[in-house]
C-alpha positions in Angstrom: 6.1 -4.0 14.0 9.0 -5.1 15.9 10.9 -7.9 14.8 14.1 -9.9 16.6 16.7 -12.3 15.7 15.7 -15.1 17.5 19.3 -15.7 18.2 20.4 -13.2 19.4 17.1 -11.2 21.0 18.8 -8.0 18.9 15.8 -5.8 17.0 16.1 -5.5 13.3 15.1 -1.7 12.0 12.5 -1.8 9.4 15.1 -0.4 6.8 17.9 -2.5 7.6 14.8 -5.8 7.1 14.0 -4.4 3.5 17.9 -4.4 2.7 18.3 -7.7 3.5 15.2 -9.2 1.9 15.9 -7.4 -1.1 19.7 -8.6 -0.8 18.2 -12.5 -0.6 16.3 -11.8 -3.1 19.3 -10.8 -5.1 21.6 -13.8 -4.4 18.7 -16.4 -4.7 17.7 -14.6 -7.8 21.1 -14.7 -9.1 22.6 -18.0 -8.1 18.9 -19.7 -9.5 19.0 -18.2 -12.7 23.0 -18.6 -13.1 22.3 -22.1 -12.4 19.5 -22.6 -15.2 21.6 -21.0 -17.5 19.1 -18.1 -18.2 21.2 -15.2 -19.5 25.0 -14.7 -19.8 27.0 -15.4 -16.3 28.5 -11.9 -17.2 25.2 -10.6 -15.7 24.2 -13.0 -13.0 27.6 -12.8 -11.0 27.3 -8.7 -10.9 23.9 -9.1 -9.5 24.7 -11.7 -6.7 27.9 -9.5 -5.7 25.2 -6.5 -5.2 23.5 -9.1 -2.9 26.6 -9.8 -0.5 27.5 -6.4 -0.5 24.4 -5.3 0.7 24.2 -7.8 3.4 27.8 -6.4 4.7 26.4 -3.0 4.7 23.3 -4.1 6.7 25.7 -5.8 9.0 27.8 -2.6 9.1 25.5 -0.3 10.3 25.4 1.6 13.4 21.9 0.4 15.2 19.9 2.9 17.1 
């Protein structure tokens, strides 16, 4: 499967599309459940800081 940016017309490698859905899924996670007030914000703000750093490592990445 070969998927594209549609920006951009740049191919995203498989591994680098899991990082960054699992790095959404982070920061969505996070920010929803910060905002409902589930848990301590002690936990949630850790988590959504995994999420962006993920994404710059994605971004950082040498493509082949």
């Amino acid at each position: 499967m070969r998927l594209t940016l549609a920006s951009g017309g740049t191919h995203i490698p498989p591994t680098n599309l899991a990082l960054l859905t699992v790095a959404v899924l982070l920061m969505l996670g996070g920010a929803a459940l910060l905002v409902a007030r589930v848990g301590s914000a002690g936990i949630w703000i850790p988590v959504i800081a995994v999420g962006i750093a993920l994404t710059v490592i994605v971004q950082q990445r040498p493509r082949r």
